[in-house]
Predicted model as a PDB file, atoms N, CA, C, CB and O in Angstrom, pLDDT in the B-factor column:
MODEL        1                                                                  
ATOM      1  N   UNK A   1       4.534  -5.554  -7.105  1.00 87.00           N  
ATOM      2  CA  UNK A   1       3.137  -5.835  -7.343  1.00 87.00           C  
ATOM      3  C   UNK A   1       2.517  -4.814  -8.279  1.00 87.00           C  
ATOM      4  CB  UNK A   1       2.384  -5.870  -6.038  1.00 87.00           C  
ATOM      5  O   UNK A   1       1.770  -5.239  -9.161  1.00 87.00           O  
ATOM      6  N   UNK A   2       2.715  -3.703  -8.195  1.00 87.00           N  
ATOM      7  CA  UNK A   2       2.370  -2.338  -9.006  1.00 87.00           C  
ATOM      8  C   UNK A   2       2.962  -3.151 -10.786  1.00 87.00           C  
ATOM      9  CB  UNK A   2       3.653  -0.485  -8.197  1.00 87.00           C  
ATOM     10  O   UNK A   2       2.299  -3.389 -11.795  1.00 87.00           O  
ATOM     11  N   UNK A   3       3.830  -3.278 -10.610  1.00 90.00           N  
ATOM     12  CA  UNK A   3       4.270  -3.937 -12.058  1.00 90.00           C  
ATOM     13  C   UNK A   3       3.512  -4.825 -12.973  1.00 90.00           C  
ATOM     14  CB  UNK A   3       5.326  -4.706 -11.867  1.00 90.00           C  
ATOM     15  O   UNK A   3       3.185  -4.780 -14.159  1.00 90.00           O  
ATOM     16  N   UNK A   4       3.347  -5.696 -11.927  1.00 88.00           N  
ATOM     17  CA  UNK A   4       2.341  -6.784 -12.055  1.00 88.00           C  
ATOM     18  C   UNK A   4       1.125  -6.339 -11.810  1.00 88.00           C  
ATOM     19  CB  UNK A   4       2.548  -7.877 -11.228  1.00 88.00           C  
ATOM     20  O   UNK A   4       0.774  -7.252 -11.063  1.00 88.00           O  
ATOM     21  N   UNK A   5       0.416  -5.794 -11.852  1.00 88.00           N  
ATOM     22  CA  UNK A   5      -1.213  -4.956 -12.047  1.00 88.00           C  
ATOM     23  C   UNK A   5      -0.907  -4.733 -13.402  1.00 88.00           C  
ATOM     24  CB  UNK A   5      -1.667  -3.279 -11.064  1.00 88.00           C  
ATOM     25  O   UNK A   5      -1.413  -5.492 -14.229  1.00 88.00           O  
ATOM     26  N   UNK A   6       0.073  -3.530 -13.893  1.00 90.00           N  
ATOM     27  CA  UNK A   6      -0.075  -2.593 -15.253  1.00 90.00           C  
ATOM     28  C   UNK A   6       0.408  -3.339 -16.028  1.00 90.00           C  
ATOM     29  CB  UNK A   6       0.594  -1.209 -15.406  1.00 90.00           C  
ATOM     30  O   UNK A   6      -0.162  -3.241 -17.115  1.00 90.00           O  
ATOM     31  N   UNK A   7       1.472  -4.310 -16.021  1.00 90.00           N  
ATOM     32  CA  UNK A   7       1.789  -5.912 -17.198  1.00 90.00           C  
ATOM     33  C   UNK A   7       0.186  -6.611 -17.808  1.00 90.00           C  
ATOM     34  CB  UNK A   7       2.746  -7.657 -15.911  1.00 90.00           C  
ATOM     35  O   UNK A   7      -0.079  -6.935 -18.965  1.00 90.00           O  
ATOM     36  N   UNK A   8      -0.682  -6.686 -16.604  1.00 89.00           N  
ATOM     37  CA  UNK A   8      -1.756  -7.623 -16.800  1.00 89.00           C  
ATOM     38  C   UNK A   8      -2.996  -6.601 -17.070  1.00 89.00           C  
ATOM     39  CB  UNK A   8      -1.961  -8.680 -15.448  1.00 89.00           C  
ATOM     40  O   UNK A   8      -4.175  -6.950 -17.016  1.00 89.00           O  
ATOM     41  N   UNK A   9      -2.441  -4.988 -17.438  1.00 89.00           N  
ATOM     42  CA  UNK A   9      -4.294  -4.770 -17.716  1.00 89.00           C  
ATOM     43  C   UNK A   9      -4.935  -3.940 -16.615  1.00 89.00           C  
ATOM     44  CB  UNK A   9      -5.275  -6.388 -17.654  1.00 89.00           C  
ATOM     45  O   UNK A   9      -5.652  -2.951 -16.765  1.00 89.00           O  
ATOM     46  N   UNK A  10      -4.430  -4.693 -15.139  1.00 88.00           N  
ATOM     47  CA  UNK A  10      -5.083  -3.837 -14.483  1.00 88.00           C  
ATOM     48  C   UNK A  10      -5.099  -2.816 -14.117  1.00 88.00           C  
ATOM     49  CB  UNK A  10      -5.238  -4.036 -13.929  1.00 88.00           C  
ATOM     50  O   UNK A  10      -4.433  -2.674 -13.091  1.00 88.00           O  
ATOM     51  N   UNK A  11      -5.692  -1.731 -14.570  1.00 89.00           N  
ATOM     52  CA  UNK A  11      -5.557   0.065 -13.904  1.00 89.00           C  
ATOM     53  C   UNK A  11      -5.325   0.270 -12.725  1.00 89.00           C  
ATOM     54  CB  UNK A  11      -6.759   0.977 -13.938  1.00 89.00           C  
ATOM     55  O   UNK A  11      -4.238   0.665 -12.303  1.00 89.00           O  
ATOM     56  N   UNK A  12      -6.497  -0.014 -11.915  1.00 89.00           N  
ATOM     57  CA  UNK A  12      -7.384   0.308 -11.006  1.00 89.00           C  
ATOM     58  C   UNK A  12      -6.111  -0.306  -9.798  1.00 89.00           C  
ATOM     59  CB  UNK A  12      -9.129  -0.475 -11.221  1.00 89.00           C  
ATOM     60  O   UNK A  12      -5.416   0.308  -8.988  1.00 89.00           O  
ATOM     61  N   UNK A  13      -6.210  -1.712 -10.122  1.00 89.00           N  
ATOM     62  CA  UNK A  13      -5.332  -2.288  -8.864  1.00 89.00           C  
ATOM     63  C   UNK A  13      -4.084  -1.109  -9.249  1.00 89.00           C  
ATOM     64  CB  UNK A  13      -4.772  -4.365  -8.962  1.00 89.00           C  
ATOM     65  O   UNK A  13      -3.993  -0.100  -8.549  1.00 89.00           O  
ATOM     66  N   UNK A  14      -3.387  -1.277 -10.118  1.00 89.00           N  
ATOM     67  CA  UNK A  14      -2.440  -0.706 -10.426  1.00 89.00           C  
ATOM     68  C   UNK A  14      -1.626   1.039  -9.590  1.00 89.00           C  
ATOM     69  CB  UNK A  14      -2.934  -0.718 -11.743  1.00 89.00           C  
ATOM     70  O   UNK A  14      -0.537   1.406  -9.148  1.00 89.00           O  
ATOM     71  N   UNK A  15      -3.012   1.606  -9.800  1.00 91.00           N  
ATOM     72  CA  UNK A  15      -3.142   2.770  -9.787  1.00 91.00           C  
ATOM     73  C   UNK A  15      -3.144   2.927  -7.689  1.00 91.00           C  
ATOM     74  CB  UNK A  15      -4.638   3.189 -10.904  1.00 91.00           C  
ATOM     75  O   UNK A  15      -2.478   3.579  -6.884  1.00 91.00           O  
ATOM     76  N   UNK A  16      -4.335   1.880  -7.578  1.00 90.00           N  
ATOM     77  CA  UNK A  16      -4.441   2.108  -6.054  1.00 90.00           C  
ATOM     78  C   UNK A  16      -3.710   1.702  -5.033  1.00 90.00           C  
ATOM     79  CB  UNK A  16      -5.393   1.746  -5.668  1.00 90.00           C  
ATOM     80  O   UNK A  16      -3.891   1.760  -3.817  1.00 90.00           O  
ATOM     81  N   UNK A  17      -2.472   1.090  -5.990  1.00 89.00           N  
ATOM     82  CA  UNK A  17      -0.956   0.735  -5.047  1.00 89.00           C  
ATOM     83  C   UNK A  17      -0.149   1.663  -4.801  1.00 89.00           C  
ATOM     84  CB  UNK A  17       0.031  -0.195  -5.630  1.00 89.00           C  
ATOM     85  O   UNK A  17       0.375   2.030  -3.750  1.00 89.00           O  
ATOM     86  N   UNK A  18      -0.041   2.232  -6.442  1.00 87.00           N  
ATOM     87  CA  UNK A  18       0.917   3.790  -6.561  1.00 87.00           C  
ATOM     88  C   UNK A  18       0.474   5.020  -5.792  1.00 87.00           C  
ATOM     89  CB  UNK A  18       0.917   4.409  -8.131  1.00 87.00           C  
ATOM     90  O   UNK A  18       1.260   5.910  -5.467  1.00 87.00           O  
ATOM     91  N   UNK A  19      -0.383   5.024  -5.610  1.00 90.00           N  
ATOM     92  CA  UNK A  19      -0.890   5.906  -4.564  1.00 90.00           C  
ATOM     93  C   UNK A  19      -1.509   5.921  -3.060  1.00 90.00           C  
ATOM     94  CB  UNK A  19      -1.608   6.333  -5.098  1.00 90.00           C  
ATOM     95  O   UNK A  19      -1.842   6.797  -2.261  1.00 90.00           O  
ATOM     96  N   UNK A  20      -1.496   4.976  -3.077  1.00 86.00           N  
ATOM     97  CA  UNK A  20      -1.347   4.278  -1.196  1.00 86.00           C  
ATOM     98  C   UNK A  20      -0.086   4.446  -0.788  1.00 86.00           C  
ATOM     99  CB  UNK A  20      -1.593   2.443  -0.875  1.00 86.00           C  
ATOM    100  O   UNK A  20      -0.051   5.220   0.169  1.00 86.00           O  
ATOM    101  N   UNK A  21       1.219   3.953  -1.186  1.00 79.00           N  
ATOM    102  CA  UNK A  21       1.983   3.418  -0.469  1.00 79.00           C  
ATOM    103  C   UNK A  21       3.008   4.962  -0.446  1.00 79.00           C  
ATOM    104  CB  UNK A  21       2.516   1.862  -1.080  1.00 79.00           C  
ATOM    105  O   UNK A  21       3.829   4.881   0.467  1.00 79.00           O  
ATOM    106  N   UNK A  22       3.088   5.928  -1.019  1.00 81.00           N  
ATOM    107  CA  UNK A  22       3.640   7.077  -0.705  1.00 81.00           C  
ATOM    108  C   UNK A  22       2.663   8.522  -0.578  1.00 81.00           C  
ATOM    109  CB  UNK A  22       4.660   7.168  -1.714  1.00 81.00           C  
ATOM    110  O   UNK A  22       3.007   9.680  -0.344  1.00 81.00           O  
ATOM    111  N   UNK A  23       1.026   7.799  -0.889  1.00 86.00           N  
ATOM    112  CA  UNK A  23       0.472   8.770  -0.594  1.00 86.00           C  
ATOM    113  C   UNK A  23      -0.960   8.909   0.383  1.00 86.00           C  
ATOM    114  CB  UNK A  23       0.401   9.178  -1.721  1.00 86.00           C  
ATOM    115  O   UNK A  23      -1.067   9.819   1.205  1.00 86.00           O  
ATOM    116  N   UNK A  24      -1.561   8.331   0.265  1.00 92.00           N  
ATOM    117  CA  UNK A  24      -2.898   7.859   0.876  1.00 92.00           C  
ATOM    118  C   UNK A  24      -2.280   7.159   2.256  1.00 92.00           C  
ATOM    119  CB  UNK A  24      -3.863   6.674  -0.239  1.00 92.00           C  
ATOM    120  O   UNK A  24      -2.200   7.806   3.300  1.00 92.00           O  
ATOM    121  N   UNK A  25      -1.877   5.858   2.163  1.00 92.00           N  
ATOM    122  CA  UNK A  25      -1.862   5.274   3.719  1.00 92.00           C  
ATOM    123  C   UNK A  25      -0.604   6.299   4.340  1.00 92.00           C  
ATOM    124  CB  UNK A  25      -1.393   3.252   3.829  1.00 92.00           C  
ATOM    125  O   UNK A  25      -0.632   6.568   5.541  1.00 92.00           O  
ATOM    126  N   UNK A  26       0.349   6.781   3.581  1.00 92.00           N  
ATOM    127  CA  UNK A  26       1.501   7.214   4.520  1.00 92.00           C  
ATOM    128  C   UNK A  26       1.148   8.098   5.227  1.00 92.00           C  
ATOM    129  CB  UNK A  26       2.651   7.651   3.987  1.00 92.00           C  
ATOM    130  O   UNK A  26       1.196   8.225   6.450  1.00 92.00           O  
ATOM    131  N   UNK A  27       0.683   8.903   4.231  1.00 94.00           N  
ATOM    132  CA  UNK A  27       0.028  10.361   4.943  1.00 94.00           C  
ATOM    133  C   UNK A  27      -0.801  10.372   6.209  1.00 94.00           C  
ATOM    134  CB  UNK A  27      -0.966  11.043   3.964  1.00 94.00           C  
ATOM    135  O   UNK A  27      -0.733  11.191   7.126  1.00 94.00           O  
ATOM    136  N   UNK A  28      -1.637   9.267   6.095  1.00 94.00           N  
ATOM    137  CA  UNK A  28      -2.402   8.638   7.342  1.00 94.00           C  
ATOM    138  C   UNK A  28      -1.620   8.536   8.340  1.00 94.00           C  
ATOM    139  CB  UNK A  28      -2.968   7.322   7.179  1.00 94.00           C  
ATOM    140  O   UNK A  28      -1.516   9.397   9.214  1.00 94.00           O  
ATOM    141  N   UNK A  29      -0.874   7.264   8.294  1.00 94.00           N  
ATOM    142  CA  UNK A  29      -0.166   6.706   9.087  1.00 94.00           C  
ATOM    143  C   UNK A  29       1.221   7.713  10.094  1.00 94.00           C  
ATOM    144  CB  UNK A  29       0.280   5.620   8.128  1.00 94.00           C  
ATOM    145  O   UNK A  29       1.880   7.521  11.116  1.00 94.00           O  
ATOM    146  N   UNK A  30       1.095   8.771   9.074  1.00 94.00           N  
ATOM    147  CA  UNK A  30       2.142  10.118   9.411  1.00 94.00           C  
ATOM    148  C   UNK A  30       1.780  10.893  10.493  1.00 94.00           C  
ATOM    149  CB  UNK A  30       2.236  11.196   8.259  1.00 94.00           C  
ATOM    150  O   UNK A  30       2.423  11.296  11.462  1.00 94.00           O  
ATOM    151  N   UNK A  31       0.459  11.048  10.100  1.00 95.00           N  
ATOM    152  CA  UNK A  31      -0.480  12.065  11.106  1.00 95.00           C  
ATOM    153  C   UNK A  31      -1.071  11.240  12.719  1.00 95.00           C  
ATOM    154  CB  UNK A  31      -2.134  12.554  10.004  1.00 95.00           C  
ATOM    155  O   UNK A  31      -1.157  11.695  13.859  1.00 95.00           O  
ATOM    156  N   UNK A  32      -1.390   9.876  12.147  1.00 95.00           N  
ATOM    157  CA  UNK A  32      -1.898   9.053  13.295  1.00 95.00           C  
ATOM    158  C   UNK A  32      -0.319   8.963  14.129  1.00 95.00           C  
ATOM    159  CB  UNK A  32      -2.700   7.330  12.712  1.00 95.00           C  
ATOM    160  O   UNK A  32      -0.235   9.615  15.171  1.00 95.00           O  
ATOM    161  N   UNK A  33       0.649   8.334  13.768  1.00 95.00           N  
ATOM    162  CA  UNK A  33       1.819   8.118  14.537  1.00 95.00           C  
ATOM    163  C   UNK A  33       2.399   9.125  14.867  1.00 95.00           C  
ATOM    164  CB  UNK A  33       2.663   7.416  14.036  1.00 95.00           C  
ATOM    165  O   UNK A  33       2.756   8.959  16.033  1.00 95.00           O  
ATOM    166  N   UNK A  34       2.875  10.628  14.306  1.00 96.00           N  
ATOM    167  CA  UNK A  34       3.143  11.573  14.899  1.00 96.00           C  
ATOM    168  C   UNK A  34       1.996  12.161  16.336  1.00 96.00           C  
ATOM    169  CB  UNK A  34       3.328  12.413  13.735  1.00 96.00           C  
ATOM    170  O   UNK A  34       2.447  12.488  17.433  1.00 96.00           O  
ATOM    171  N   UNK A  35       0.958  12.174  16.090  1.00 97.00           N  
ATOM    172  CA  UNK A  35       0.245  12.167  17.004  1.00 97.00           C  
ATOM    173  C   UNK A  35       0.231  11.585  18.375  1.00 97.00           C  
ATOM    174  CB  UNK A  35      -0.458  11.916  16.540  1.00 97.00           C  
ATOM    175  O   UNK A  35       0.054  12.192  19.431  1.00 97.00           O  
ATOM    176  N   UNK A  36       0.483  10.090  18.163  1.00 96.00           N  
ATOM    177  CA  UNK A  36       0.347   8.970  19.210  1.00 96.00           C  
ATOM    178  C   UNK A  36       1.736   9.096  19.870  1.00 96.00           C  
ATOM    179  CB  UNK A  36       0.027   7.365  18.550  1.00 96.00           C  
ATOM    180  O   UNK A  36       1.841   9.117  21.096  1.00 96.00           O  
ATOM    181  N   UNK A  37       2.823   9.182  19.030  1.00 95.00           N  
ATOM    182  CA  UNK A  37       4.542   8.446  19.642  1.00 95.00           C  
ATOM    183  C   UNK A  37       5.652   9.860  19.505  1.00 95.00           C  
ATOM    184  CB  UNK A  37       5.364   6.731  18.172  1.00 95.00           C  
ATOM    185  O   UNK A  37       6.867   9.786  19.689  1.00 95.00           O  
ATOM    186  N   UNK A  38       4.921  11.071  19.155  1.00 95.00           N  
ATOM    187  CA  UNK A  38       5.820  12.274  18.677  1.00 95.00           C  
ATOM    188  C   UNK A  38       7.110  11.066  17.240  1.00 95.00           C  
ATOM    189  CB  UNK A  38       6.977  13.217  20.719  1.00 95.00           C  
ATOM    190  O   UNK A  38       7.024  10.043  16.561  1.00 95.00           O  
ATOM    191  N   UNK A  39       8.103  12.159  17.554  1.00 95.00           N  
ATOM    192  CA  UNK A  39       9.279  11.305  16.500  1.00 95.00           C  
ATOM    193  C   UNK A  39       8.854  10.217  16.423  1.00 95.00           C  
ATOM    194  CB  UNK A  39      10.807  11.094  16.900  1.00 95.00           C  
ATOM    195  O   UNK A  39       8.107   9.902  15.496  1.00 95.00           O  
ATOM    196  N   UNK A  40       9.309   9.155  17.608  1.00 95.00           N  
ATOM    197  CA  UNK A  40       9.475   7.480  17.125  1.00 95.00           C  
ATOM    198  C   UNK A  40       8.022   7.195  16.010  1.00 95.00           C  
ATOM    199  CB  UNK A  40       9.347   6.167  18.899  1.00 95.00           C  
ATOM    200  O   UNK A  40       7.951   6.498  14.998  1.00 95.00           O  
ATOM    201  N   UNK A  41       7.169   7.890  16.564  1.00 95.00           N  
ATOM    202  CA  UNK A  41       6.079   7.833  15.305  1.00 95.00           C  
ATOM    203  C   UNK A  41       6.374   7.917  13.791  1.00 95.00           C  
ATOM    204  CB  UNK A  41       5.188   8.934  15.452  1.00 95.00           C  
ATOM    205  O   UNK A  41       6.067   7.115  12.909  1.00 95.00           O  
ATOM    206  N   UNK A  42       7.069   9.127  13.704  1.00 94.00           N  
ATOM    207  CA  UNK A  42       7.582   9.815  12.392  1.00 94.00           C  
ATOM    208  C   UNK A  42       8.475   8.573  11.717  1.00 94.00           C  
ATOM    209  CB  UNK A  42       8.612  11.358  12.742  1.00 94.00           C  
ATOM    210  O   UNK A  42       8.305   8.052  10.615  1.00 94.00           O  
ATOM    211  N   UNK A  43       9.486   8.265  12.740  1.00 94.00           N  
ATOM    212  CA  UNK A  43      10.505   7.054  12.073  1.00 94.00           C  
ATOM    213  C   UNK A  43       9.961   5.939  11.733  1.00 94.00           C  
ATOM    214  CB  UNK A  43      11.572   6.556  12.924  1.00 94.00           C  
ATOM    215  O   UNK A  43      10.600   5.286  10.907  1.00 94.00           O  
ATOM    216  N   UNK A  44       8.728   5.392  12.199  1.00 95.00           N  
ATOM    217  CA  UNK A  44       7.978   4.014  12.081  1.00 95.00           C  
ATOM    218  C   UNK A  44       7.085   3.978  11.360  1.00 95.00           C  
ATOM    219  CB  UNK A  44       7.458   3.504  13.105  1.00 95.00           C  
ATOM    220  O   UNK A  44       6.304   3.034  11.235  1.00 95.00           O  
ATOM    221  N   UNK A  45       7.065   5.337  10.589  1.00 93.00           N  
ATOM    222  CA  UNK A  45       5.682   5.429   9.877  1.00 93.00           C  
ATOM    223  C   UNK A  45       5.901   5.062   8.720  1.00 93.00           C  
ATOM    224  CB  UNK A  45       4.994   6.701   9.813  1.00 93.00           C  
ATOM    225  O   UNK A  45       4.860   4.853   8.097  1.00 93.00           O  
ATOM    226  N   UNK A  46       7.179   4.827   7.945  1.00 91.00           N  
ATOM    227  CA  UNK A  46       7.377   4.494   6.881  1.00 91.00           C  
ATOM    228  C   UNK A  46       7.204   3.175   6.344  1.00 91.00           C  
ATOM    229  CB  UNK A  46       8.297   4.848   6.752  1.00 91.00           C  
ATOM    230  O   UNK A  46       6.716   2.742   5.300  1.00 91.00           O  
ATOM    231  N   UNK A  47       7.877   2.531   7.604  1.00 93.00           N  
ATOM    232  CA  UNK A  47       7.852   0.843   7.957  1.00 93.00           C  
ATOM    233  C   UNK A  47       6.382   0.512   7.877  1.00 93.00           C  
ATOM    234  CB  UNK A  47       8.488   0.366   9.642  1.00 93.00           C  
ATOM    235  O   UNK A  47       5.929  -0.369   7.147  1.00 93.00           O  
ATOM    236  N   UNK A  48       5.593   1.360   8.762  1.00 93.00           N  
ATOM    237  CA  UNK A  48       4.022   1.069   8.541  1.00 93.00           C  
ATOM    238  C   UNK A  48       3.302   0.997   7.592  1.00 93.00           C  
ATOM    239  CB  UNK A  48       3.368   1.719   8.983  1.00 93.00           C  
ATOM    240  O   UNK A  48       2.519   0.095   7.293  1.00 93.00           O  
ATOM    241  N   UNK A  49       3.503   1.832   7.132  1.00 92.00           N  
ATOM    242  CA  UNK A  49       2.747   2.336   5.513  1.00 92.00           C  
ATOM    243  C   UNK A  49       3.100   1.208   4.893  1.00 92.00           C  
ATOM    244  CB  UNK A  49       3.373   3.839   4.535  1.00 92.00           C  
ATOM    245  O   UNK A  49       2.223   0.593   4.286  1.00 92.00           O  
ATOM    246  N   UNK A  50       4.688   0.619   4.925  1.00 92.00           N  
ATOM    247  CA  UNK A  50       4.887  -0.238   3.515  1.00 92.00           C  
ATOM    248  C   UNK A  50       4.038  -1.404   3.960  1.00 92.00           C  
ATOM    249  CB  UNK A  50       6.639  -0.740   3.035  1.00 92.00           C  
ATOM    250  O   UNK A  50       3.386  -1.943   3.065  1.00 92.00           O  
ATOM    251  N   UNK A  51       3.905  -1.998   5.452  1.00 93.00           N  
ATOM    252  CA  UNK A  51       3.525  -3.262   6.024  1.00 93.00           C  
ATOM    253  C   UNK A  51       1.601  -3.284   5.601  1.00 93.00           C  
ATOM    254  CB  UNK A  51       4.030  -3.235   7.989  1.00 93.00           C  
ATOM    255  O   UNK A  51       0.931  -4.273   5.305  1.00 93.00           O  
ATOM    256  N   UNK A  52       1.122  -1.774   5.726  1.00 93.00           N  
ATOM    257  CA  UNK A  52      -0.039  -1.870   5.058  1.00 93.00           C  
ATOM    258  C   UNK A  52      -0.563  -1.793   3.682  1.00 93.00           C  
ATOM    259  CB  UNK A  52      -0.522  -1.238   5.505  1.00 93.00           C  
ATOM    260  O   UNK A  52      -1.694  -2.037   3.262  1.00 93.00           O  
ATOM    261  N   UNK A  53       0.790  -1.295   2.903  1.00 92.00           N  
ATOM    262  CA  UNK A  53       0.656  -1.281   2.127  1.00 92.00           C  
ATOM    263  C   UNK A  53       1.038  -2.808   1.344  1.00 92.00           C  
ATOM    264  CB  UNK A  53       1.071  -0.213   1.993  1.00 92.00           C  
ATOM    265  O   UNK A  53       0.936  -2.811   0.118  1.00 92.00           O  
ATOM    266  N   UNK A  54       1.234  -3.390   1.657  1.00 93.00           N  
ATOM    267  CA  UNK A  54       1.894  -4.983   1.177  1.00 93.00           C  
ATOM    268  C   UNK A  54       0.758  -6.241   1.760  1.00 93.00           C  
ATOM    269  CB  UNK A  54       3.775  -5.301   2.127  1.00 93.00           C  
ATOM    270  O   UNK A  54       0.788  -7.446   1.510  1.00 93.00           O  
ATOM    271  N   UNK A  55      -0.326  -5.386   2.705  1.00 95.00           N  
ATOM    272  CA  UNK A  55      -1.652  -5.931   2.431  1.00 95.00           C  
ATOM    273  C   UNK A  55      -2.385  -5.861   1.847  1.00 95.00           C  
ATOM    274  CB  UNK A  55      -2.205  -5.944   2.879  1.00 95.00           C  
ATOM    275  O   UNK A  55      -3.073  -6.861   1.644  1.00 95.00           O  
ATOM    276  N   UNK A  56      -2.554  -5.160   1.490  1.00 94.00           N  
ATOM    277  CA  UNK A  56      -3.540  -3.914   0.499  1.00 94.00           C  
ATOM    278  C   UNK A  56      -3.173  -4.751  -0.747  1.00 94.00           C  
ATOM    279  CB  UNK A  56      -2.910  -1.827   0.395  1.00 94.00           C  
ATOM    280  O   UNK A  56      -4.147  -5.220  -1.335  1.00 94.00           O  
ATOM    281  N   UNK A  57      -1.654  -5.096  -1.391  1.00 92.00           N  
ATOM    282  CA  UNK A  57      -1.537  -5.629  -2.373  1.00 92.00           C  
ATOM    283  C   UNK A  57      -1.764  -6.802  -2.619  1.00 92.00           C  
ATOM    284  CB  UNK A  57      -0.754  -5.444  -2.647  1.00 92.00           C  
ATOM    285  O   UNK A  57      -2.037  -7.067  -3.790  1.00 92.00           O  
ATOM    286  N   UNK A  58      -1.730  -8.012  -1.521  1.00 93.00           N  
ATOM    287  CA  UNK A  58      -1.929  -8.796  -1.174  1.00 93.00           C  
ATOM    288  C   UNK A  58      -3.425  -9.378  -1.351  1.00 93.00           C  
ATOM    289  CB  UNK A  58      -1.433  -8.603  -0.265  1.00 93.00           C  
ATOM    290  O   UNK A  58      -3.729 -10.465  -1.842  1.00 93.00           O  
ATOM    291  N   UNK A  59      -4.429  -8.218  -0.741  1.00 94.00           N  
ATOM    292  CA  UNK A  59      -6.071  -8.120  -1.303  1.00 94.00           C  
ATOM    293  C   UNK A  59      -6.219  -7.899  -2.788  1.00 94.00           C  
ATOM    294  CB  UNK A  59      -6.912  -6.812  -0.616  1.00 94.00           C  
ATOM    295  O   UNK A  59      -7.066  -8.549  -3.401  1.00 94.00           O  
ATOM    296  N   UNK A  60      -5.601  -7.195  -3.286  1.00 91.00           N  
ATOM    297  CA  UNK A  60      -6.040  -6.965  -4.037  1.00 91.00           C  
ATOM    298  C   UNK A  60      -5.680  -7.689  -5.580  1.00 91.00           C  
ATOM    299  CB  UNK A  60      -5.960  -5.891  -3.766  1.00 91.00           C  
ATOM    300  O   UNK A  60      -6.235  -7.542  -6.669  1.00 91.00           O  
ATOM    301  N   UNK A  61      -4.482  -8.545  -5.159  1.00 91.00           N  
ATOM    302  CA  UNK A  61      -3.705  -9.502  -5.685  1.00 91.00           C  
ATOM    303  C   UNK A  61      -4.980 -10.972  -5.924  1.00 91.00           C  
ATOM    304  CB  UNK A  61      -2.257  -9.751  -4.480  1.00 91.00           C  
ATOM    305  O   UNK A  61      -5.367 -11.578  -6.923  1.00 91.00           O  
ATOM    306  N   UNK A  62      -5.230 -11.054  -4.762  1.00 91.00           N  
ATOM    307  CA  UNK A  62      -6.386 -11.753  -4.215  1.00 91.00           C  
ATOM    308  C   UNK A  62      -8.061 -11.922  -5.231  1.00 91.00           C  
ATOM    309  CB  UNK A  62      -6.606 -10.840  -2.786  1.00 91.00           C  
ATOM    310  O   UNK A  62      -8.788 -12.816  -5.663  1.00 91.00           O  
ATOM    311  N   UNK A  63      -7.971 -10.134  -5.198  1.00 89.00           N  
ATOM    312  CA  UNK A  63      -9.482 -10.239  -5.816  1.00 89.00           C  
ATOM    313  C   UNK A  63      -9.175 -10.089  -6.619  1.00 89.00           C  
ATOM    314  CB  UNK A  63     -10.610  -9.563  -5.619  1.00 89.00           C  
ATOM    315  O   UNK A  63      -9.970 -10.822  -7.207  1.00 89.00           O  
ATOM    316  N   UNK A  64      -8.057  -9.348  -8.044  1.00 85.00           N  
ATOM    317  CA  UNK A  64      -8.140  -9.483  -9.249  1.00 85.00           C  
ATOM    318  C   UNK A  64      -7.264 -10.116  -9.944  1.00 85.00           C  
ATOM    319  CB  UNK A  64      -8.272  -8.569  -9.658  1.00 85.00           C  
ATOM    320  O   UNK A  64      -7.113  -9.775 -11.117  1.00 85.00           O  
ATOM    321  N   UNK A  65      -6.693 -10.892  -9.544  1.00 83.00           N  
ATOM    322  CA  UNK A  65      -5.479 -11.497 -10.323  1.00 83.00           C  
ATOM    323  C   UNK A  65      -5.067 -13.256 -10.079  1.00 83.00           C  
ATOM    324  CB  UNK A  65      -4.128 -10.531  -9.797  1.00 83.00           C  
ATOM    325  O   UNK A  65      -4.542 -14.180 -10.700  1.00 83.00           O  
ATOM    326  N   UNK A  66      -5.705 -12.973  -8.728  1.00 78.00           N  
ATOM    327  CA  UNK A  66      -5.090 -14.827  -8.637  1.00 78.00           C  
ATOM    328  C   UNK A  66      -5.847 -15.473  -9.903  1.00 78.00           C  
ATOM    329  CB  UNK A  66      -5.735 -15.944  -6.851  1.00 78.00           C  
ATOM    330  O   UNK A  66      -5.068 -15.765 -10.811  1.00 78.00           O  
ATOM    331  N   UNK A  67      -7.044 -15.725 -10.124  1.00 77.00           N  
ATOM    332  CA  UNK A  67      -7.595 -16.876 -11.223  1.00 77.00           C  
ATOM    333  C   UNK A  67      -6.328 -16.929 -12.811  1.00 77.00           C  
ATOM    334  CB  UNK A  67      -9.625 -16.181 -11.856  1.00 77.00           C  
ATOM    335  O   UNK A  67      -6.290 -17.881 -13.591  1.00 77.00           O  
ATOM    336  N   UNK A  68      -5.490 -15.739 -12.917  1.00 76.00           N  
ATOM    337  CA  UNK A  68      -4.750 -15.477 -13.917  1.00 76.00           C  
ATOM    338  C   UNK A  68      -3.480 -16.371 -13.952  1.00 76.00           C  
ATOM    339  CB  UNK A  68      -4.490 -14.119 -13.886  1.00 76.00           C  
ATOM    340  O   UNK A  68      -2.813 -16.681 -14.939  1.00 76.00           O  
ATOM    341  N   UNK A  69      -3.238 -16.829 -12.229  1.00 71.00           N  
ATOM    342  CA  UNK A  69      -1.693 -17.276 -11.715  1.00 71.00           C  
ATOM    343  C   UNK A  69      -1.683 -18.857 -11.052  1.00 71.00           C  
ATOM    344  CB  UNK A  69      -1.120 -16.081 -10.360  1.00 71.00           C  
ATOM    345  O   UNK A  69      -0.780 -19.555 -10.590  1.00 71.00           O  
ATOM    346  N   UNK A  70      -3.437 -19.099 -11.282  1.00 65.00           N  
ATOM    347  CA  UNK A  70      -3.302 -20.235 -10.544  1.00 65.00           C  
ATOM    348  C   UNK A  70      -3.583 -21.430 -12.257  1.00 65.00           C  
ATOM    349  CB  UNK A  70      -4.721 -20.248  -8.917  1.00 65.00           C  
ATOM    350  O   UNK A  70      -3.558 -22.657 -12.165  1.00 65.00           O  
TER     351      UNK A  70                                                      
ENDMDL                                                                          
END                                                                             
């Protein structure tokens, strides 16, 4: 999806994928799940991040790009 943002122009979407999905939500999701589950947190947090992060793209796929694909 990151590909498909910077092919079509878009920065912004572009930009706010590349940095969610190894930096912004993980980091979150690192601190919240280590917190809550100790380890099993740590191991699931990766899985998490990508599952929110593949919404996130999904929205945002949504608000700037569908009229381009339909």
């Amino acid at each position: 999806m990151t590909i498909i943002f910077q092919s079509t122009g878009k920065v912004a979407g572009s930009f706010i994928l590349s940095v969610s999905r190894q930096g912004i939500i993980f980091s979150v999701i690192l601190v919240i799940a280590y917190n809550t589950a100790g380890y099993m947190g740590i191991i699931i947090s990766q899985a998490a991040a990508d599952v929110l992060t593949a919404i996130l793209a999904m929205i945002l796929f949504k608000s700037q790009l569908s009229k381009e694909f339909h």
